[in-house]
C-alpha positions in Angstrom: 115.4 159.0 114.2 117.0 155.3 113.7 113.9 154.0 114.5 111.9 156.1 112.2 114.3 155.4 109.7 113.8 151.3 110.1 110.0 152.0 110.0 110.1 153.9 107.0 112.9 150.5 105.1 110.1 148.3 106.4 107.5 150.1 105.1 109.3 149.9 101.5 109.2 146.2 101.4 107.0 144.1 99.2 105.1 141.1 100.2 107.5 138.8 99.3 110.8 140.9 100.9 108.5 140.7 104.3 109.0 136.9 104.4 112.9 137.4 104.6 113.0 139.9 107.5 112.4 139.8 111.3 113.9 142.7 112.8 112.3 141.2 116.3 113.6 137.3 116.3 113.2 136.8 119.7 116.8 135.0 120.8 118.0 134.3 117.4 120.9 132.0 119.3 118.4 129.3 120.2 120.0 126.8 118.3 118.1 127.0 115.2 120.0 128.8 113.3 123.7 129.8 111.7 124.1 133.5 112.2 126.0 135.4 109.6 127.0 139.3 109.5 127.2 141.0 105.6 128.6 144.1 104.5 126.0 145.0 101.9 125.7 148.1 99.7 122.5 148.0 97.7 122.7 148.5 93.8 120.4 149.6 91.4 117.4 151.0 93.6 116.6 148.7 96.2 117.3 150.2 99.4 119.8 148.1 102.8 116.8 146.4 103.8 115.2 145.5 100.3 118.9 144.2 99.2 119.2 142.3 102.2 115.7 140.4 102.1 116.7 139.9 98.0 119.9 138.6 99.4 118.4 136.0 102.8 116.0 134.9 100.1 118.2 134.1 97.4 120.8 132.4 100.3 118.0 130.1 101.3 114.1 129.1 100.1 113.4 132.6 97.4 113.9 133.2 94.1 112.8 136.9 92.1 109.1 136.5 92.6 106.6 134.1 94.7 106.6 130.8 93.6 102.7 129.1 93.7 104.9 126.2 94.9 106.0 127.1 98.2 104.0 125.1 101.6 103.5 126.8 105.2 106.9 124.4 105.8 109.1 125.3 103.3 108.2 129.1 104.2 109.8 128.2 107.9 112.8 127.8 106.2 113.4 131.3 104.9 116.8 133.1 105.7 115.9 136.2 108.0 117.3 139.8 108.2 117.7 140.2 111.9 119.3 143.1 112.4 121.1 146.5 110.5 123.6 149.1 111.3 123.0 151.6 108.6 125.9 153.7 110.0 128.1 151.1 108.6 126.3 149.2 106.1 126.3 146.3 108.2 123.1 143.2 107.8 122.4 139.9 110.1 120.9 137.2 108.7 119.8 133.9 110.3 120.1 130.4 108.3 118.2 127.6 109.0 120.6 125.3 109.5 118.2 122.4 108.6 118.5 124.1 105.2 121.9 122.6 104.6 122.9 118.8 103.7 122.7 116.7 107.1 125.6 114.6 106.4 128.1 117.9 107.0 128.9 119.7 103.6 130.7 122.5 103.8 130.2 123.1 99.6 126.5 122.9 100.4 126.8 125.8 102.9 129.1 127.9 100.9 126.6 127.4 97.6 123.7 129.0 99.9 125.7 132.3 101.8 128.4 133.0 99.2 127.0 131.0 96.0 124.8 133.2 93.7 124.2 135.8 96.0 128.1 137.2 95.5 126.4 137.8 91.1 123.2 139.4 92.5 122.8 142.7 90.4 120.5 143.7 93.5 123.8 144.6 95.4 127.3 146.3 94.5 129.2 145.5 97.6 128.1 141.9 99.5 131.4 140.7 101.7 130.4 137.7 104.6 132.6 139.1 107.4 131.9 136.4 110.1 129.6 133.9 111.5 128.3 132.0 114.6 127.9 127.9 114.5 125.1 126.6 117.0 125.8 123.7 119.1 123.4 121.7 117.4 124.6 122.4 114.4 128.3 121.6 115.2 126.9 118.1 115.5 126.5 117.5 112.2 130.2 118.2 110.9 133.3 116.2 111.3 135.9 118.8 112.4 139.7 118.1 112.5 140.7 114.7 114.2 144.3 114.7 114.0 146.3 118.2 115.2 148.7 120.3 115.8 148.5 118.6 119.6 149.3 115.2 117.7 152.1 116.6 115.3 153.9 118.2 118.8 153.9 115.0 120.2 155.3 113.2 117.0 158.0 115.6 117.1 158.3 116.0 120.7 158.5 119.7 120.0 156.8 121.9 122.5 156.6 125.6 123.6 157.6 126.7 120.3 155.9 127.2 116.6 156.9 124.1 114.7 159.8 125.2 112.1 159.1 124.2 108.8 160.0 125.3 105.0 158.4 125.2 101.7 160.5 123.9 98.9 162.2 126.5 96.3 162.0 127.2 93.1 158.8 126.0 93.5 158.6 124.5 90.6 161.6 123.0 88.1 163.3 121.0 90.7 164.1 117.0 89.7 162.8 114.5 92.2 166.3 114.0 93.4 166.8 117.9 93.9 164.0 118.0 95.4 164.6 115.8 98.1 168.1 117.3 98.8 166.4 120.6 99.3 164.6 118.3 101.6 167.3 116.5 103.9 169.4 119.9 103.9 166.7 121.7 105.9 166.2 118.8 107.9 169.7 118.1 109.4 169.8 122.1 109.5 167.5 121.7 112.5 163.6 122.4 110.6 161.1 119.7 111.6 158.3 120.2 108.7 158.6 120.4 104.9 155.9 121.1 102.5 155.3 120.9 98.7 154.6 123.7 97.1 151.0 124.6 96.3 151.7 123.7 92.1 153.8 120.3 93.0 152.2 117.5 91.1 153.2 115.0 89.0 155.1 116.9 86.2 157.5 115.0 83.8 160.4 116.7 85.2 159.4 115.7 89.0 157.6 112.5 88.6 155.3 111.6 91.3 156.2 108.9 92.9 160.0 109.3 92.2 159.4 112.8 94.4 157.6 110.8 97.2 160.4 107.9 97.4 163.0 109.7 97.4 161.7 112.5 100.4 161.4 108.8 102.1 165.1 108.2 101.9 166.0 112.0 102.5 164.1 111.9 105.7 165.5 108.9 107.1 168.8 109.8 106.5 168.2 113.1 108.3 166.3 111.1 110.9 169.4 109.1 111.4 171.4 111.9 111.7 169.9 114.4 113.5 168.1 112.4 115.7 164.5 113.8 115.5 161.4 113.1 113.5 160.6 114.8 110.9 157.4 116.1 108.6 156.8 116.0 105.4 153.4 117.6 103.6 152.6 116.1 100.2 150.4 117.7 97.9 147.2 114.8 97.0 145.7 117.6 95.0 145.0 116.6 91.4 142.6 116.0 88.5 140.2 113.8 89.7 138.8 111.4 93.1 140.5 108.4 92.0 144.3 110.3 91.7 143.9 111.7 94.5 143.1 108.4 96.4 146.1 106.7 94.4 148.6 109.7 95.8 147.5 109.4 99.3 147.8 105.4 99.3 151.5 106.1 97.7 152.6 107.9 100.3 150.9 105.2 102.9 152.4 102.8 101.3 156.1 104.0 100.9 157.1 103.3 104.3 156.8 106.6 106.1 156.2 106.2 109.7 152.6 107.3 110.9 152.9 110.9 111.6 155.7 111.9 109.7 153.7 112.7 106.8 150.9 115.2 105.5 148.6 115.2 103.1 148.6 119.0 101.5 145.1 119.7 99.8 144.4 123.1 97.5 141.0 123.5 99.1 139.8 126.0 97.5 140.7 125.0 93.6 140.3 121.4 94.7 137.4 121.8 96.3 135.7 121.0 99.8 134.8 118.1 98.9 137.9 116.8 98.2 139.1 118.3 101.4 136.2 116.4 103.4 137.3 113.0 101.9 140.6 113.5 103.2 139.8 114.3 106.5 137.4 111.1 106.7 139.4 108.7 104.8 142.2 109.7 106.7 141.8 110.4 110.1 144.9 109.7 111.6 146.8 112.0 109.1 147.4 115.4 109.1 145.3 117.6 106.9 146.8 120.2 105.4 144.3 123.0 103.4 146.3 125.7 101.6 143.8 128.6 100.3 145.7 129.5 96.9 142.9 131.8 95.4 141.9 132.9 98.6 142.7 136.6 98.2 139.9 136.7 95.4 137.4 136.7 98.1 139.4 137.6 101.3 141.3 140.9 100.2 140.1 143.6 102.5 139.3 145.7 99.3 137.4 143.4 97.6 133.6 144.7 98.1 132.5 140.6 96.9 133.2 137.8 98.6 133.9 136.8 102.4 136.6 137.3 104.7 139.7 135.3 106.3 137.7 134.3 109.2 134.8 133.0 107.2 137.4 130.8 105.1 139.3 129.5 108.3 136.4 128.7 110.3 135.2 126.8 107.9 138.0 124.6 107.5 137.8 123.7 110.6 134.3 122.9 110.6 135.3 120.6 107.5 137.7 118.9 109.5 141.7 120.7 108.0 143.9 119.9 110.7 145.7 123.5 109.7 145.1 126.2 106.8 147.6 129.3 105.5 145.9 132.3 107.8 148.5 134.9 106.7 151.2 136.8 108.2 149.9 139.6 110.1 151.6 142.3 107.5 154.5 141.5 108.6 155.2 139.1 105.5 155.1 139.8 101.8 151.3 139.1 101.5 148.0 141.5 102.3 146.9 141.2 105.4 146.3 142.7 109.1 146.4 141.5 112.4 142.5 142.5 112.4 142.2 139.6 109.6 144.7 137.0 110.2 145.6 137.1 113.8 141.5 136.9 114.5 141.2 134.1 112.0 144.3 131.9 113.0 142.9 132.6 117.1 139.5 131.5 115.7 140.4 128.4 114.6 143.1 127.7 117.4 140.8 128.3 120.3 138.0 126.5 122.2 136.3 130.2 122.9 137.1 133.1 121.3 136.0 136.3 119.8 135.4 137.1 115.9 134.5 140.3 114.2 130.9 140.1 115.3 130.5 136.9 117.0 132.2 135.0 120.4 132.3 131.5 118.9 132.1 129.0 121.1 133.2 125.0 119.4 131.1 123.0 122.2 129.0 120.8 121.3 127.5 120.9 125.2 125.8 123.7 126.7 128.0 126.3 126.9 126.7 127.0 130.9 128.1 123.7 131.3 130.4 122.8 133.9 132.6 120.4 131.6 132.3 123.3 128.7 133.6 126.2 130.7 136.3 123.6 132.1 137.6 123.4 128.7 137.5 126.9 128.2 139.8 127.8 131.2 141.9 124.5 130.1 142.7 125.7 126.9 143.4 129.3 128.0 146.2 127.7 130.2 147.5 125.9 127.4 146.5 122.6 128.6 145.5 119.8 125.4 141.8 119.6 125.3 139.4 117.2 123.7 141.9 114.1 123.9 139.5 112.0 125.6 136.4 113.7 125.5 136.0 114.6 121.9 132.0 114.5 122.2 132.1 117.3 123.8 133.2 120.0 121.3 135.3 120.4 117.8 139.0 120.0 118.4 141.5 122.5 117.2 142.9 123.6 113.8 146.4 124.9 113.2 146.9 128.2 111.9 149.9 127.7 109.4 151.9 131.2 108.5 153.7 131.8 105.6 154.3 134.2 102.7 157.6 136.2 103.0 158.8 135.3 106.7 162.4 135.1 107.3 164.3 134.3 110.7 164.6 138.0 111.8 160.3 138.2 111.2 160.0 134.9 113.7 159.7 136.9 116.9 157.6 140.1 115.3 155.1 137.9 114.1 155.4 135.9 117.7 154.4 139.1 119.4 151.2 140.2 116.9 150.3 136.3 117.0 150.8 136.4 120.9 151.0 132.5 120.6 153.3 129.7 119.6 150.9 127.5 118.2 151.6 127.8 114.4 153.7 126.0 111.7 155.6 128.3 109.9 156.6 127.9 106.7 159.2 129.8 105.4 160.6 129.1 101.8 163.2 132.1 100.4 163.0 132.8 104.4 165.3 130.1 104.5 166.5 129.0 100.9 168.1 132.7 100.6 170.5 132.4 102.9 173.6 133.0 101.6 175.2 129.9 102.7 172.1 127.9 101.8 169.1 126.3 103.0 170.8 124.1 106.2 172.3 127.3 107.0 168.8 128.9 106.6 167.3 126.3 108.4 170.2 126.9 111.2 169.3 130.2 111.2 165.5 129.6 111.8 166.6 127.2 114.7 168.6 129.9 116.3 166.5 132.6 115.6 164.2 130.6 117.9 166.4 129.8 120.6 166.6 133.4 121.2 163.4 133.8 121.3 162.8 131.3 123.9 165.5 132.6 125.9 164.4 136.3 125.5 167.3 137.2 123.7 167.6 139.9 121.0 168.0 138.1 117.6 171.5 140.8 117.1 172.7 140.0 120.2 172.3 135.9 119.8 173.9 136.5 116.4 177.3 137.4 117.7 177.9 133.4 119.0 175.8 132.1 116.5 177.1 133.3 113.0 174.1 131.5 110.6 171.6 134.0 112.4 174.4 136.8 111.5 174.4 136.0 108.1 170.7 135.9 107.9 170.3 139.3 109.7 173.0 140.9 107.7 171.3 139.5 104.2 167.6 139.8 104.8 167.5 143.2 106.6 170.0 144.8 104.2 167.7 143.2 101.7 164.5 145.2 103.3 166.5 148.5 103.2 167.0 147.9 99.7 164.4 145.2 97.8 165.5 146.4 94.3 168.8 145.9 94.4 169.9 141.9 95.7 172.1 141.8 98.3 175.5 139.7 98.0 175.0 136.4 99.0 
């Protein structure tokens, strides 16, 4: 009956809908091509498979009718339906990946598969839910250079996620408040502070005052603590040139190499801009935050593509981390289905998507040196340090979004891994004694987990975690009414 059902979609196609399908590609992994799964209801009264060539040829060589233009060549470039689940809705299609700019573009990509496609009155529901990079194709694109492998070293923090904060209010802070939000975290114990997606150069928290004085706040707490610190700066702004100017502030203000990070909107900013960090700056860490993300990512949302799609490729642009969500267990949307698959994704030499194992060698994958890596990063062992030819190294999956010190270890369990920055903001700036006793908290909250202690019963010699559990989860019983601080 399926198969009847496929002859009678083929069957329905015009001549040039034919030229966008090939339900039998022989071994459409043979390097030619980017794979890519849709969720696609048709609209108006095309049927899956008419939608779905509209959509491959509108995503690669087509437009609405036969051009008298195109060459024998040119044809070899169309975008093909591969394969269909009409149980689910579900369409492959295979990209040329010669279609895309050879000097690694991410925007170029994105402008063919999620571009004009996502306006398409031929469809009511088109969502990108995952994809597969070639090892050929990985070739062509920078990927991170400095991680989350370099950071731990920096801070000599290991076998636990990096601690870290966002700055609150986000915005209205002076550049001197600012930086005391900043040095109270820090002697509190955190290792990693970040602006806040807005921070800029506002008149009441002037630019370069801001970055001078977190200078002077971290080498006080330096001094006094006795461990490096992190600070991520936001470089977004209005055009290429600002941008350039803010990153060669912060170079220039005497900040020990690897103790800052340069924070980019990637999404409202652009890939581009995110590209030219990562290769104008290779030995800092790039930091991609995805504010307007849920437009396209929201599990609801029938248009657009998913968390994986986004996070994958920012690491094929080269972020050293991006935001991939909390799991649910923060304030945002979001399921371990989503985030947790994205953040492994991206973390992970090998590892399975929604649809696709992606593997991010650049060797044979039957290799002997590929599948070495693969069993070296499943024990946890840094990959890639000296033989970075042979696949893309790591990005950091950065979590934040409602977290407090009593969610560490729940999110710990649904990430099943360690290797995150979280960033907590109220999580820490709430508590009732303030942010170093937050950031105490945060630091004990942590111990226990190391030590496989229950957070309540740690809090009985350790009375900043008390006074976080007692205000946050009296808080969740009641979010309408504020606890006493």
């Amino acid at each position: 009956m399926a198969k009847q059902t496929i002859e009678s979609l083929l069957k329905s196609l015009n001549s040039k809908q034919k030229a966008y399908q090939n339900l039998k590609l022989k071994n459409p992994k043979n390097g030619e091509y980017m794979l890519s799964v849709f969720h696609l209801i048709p609209g108006g009264k095309l049927n899956i498979l008419q939608a779905a060539t509209e959509v491959a040829a509108e995503s690669s060589t087509g437009t609405n009718f036969i051009v008298k233009t195109e060459t024998p060549f040119s044809r070899e470039q169309n975008a093909l339906v591969y394969k269909l689940d009409l149980e689910k809705n579900l369409v492959w299609i295979a990209f040329p990946w010669r279609l895309f700019d050879r000097k690694g573009n991410i925007q170029n990509i994105l402008t063919y598969i999620v571009g004009n496609v996502l306006g398409m009155k031929e469809v009511s529901a088109l969502k990108l839910l995952d994809v597969w990079f070639p090892p050929s194709m990985l070739e062509q694109y920078d990927g991170p250079s400095y991680t989350i492998d370099d950071m731990r070293k920096y801070l000599d923090v290991y076998d636990r996620p990096i601690l870290g904060t966002i700055i609150k209010p986000k915005m209205g802070l002076t550049s001197s408040e600012y930086a005391e939000v900043c040095y109270d975290f820090w002697v509190g114990g955190g290792d990693f502070v970040k602006n806040d997606e807005p921070q800029a150069d506002q008149d009441f928290c002037p630019y370069d005052k801001m970055v001078a004085y977190v200078k002077k706040a971290m080498d006080k707490a330096v001094k006094e603590t006795g461990h490096k610190k992190v600070h991520s700066f936001n470089v977004s702004a209005a055009d290429f040139d600002t941008m350039i100017q803010r990153c060669e502030l912060i170079r220039n203000a005497g900040f020990e190499s690897g103790s800052y990070a340069f924070l980019i909107d990637g999404i409202t900013a652009g890939w581009m801009a995110l590209q030219t960090l990562r290769r104008r700056y290779p030995d800092v860490f790039i930091h991609f935050h995805r504010a307007a993300h849920g437009a396209f990512t929201r599990e609801e949302n029938p248009i657009g593509f998913s968390v994986l799609i986004l996070s994958k490729f920012a690491r094929l642009a080269g972020a050293s981390g991006i935001h991939t969500g909390t799991a649910g267990i923060g304030k945002m949307a979001g399921t371990p289905k989503e985030d947790v698959v994205a953040a492994k994704n991206i973390l992970r030499f090998r590892e399975d998507g929604h649809f696709f194992t992606q593997e991010w060698s650049k060797i044979p994958e039957n290799d002997k040196d590929a599948m070495k890596i693969v069993h070296q990063d499943t024990a946890h062992h840094v990959i890639l340090d000296d033989d970075s030819w042979r696949g893309m190294k790591k990005c950091c999956p950065i979590i934040s979004g409602g977290l407090n010190p009593t969610l560490l270890k729940p999110f710990i369990d649904v990430m099943g891994s360690v290797d995150f920055i979280t960033t907590m903001g109220a999580g820490c700036h709430a508590h009732p004694k303030g942010t170093t006793a937050g950031a105490k908290a945060l630091v004990q909250s942590c111990e226990a987990f190391k030590q496989g202690i229950d957070i309540h019963e740690y809090a009985k010699t350790h009375k900043e975690l008390k006074q976080a559990i007692d205000f946050f989860e009296k808080a969740k019983k009641d979010p309408i009414k504020e606890p006493k601080a």
